[in-house]
C-alpha positions in Angstrom: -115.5 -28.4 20.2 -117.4 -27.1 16.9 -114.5 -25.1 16.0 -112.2 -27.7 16.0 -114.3 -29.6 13.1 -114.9 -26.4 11.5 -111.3 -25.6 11.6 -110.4 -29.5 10.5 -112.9 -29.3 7.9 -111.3 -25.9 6.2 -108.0 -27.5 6.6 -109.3 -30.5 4.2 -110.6 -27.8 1.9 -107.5 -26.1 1.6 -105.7 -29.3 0.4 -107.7 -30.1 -1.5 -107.8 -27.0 -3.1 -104.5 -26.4 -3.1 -104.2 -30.0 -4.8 -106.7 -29.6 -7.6 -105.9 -26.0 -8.8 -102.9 -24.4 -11.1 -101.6 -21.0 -12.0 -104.4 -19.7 -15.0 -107.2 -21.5 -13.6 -110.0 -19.3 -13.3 -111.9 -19.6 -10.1 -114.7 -18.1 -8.4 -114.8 -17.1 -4.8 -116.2 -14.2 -2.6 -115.0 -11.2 -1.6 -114.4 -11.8 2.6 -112.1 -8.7 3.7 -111.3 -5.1 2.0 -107.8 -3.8 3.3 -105.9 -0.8 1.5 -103.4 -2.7 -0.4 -106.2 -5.7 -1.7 -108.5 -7.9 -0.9 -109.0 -10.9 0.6 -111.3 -13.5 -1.4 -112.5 -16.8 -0.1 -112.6 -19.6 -2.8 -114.8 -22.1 -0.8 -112.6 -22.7 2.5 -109.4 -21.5 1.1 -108.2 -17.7 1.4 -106.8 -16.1 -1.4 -105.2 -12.6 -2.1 -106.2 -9.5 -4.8 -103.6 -7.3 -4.7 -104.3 -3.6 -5.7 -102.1 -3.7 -8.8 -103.8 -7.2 -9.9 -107.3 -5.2 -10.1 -107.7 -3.3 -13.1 -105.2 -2.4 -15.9 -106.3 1.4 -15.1 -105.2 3.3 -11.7 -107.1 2.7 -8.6 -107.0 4.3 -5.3 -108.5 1.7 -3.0 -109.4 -1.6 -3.5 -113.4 -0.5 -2.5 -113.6 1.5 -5.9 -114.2 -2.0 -7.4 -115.4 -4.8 -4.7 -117.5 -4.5 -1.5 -117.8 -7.2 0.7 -119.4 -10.2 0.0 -119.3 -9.9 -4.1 -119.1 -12.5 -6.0 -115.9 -12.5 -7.8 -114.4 -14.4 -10.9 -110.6 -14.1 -10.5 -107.4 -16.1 -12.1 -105.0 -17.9 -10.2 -101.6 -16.0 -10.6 -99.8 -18.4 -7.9 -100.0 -20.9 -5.8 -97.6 -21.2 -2.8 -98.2 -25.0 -1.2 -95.8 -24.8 1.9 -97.3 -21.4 3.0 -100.7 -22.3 1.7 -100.8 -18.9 -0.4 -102.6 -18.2 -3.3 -102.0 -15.2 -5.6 -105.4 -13.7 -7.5 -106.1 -11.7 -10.5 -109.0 -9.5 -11.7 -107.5 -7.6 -14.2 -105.7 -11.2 -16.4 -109.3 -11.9 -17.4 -109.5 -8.5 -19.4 -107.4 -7.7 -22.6 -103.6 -6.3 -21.4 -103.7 -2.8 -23.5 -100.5 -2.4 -23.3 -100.3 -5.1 -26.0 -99.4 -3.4 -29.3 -99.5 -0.4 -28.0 -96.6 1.3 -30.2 -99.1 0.8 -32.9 -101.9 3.0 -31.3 -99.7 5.8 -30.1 -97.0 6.2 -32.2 -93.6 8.2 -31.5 -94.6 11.4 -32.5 -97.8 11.3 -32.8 -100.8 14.0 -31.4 -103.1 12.3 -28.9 -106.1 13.0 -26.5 -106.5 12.7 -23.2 -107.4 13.4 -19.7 -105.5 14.3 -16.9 -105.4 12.1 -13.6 -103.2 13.6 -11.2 -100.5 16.2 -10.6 -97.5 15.9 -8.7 -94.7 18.3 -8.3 -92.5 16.2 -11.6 -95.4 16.3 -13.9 -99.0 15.3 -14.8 -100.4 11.8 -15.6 -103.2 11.9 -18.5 -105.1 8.6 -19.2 -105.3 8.1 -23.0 -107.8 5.1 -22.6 -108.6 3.2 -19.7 -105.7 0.9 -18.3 -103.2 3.3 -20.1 -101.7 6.8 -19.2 -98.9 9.2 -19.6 -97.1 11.2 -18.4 -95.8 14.6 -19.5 -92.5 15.8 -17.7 -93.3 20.0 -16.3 -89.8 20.2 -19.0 -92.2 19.5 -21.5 -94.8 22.0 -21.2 -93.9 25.4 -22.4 -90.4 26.0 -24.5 -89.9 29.1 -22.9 -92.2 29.6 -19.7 -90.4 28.4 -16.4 -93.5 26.3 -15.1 -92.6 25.1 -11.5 -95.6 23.3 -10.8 -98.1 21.7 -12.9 -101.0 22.9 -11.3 -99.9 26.3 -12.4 -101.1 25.6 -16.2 -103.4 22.4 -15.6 -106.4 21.4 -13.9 -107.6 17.5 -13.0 -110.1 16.3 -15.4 -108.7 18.6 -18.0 -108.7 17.5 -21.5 -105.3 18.0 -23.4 -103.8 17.4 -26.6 -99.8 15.8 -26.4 -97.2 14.6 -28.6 -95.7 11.0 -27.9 -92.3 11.5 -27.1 -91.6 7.9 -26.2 -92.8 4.3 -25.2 -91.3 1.5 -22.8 -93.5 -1.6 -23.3 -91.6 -3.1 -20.8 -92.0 -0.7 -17.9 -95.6 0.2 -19.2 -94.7 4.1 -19.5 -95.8 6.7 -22.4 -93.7 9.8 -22.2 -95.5 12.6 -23.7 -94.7 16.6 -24.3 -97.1 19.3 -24.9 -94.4 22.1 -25.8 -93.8 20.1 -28.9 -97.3 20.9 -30.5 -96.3 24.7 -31.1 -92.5 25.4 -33.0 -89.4 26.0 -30.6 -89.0 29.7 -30.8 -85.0 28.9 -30.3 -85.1 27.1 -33.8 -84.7 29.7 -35.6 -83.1 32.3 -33.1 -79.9 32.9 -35.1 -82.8 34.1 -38.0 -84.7 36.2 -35.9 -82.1 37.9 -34.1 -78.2 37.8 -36.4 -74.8 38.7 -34.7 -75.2 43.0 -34.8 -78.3 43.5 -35.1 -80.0 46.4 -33.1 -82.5 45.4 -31.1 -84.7 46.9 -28.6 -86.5 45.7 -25.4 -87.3 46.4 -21.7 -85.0 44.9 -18.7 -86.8 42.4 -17.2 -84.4 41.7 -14.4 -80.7 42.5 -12.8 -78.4 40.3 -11.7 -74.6 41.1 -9.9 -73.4 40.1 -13.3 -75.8 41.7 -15.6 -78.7 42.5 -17.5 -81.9 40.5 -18.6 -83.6 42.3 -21.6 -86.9 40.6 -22.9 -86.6 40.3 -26.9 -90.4 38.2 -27.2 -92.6 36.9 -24.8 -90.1 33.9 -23.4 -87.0 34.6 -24.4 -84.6 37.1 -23.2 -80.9 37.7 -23.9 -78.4 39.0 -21.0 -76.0 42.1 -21.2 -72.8 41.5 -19.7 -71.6 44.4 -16.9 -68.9 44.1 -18.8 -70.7 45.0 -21.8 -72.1 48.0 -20.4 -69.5 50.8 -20.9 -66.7 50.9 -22.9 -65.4 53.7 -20.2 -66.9 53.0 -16.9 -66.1 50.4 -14.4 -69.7 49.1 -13.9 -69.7 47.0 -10.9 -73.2 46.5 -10.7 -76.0 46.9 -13.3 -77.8 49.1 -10.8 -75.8 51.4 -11.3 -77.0 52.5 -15.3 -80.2 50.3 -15.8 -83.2 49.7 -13.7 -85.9 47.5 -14.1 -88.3 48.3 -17.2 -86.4 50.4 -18.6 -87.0 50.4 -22.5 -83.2 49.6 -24.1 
């Protein structure tokens, strides 16, 4: 039987293989299978595994954006497993990890550049350089709009300016806000509008228990049903305002 020599020879390579190498070596092999969680590389008779996340530093969909079957590969052994004859590869260990000092190239606080990867319902994801992104929380993009979704006020591939709001080395996330690059309007709300002042502006909505009247774009202030008549008992705003109406 020719498979049974083939098979006896792979097995001897495998030992040996498995005898020679340690975790760090770096190893070249070629690229035999493409799944979607990695890929499967042969290192002369012995099978190892790329996962998805061992790639690239940056974000990848598929393993295919980077390999194709039968490449030739130069990968790092991350671990080596010798009961289950198992070994663990790397692509992305043999290229600089830049999240290293990375508090020092994007300071708390400070403005940065970047391009936005994907939206999801939470936020979007903008890649500052390649292997590092961040997010910005839909909280922190307008002070006073009520953004639902991202992909109300942003667009893939957009370019954006963002404020660093925070860093986790350790979890490799970058927190960042856009709001923060224009002043809170609410800073200085006690300024704009003091205690008994007469103000004027239209009724943007009712509510059972009141009154929304728009003072500037953003920001409205409620009147209380209560605090509709001195005289009258209002029981719904309805039934002296309606929407629009100029107060």
């Amino acid at each position: 039987s020719r498979r049974e020599v083939i098979e006896a020879e792979r097995a001897e390579q495998r030992q040996k293989f498995l005898e020679t190498v340690t975790v760090g070596d770096r190893v070249e092999g070629l690229v035999k299978n493409i799944t979607d969680f990695g890929a499967c590389v042969d290192l002369s008779g012995m099978d190892g595994l790329l996962h998805i996340t061992d790639m690239s530093w940056g974000r990848i969909n598929h393993p295919s954006e980077m390999l194709a079957i039968g490449q030739k590969v130069e990968v790092e052994i991350l671990d080596v497993n010798l009961e289950k004859e198992r070994v663990s590869l790397g692509l992305k260990q043999l290229q600089p990890n830049p999240w290293e000092n990375i508090d020092g190239r994007f300071p708390v606080a400070a403005t940065v550049k970047g391009k936005i990867t994907k939206l999801v319902p939470y936020g979007a994801f903008v890649e500052l350089e390649q292997g590092v992104e961040g997010l910005i929380h839909v909280s922190e993009l307008s002070w006073t709009k009520r953004i639902t979704r991202p992909s109300d006020v942003l667009e893939l591939d957009q370019v954006i300016e963002a404020v660093v709001l925070g860093i986790s080395t350790a979890e490799q996330k970058i927190s960042l806000g856009v709001r923060q690059l224009d002043p809170n309007p609410w800073d200085e709300i006690e300024v704009r509008y003091p205690v008994g002042t007469t103000i004027k502006g239209p009724v943007r909505n009712l509510t059972a228990y009141g009154a929304f009247v728009e003072l500037e774009e953003g920001i409205d202030g409620m009147i209380h049903v209560s605090d509709m008549s001195w005289t009258r008992k209002i029981n719904h705003p309805s039934e002296v305002l309606k929407k629009n109406d100029d107060l």
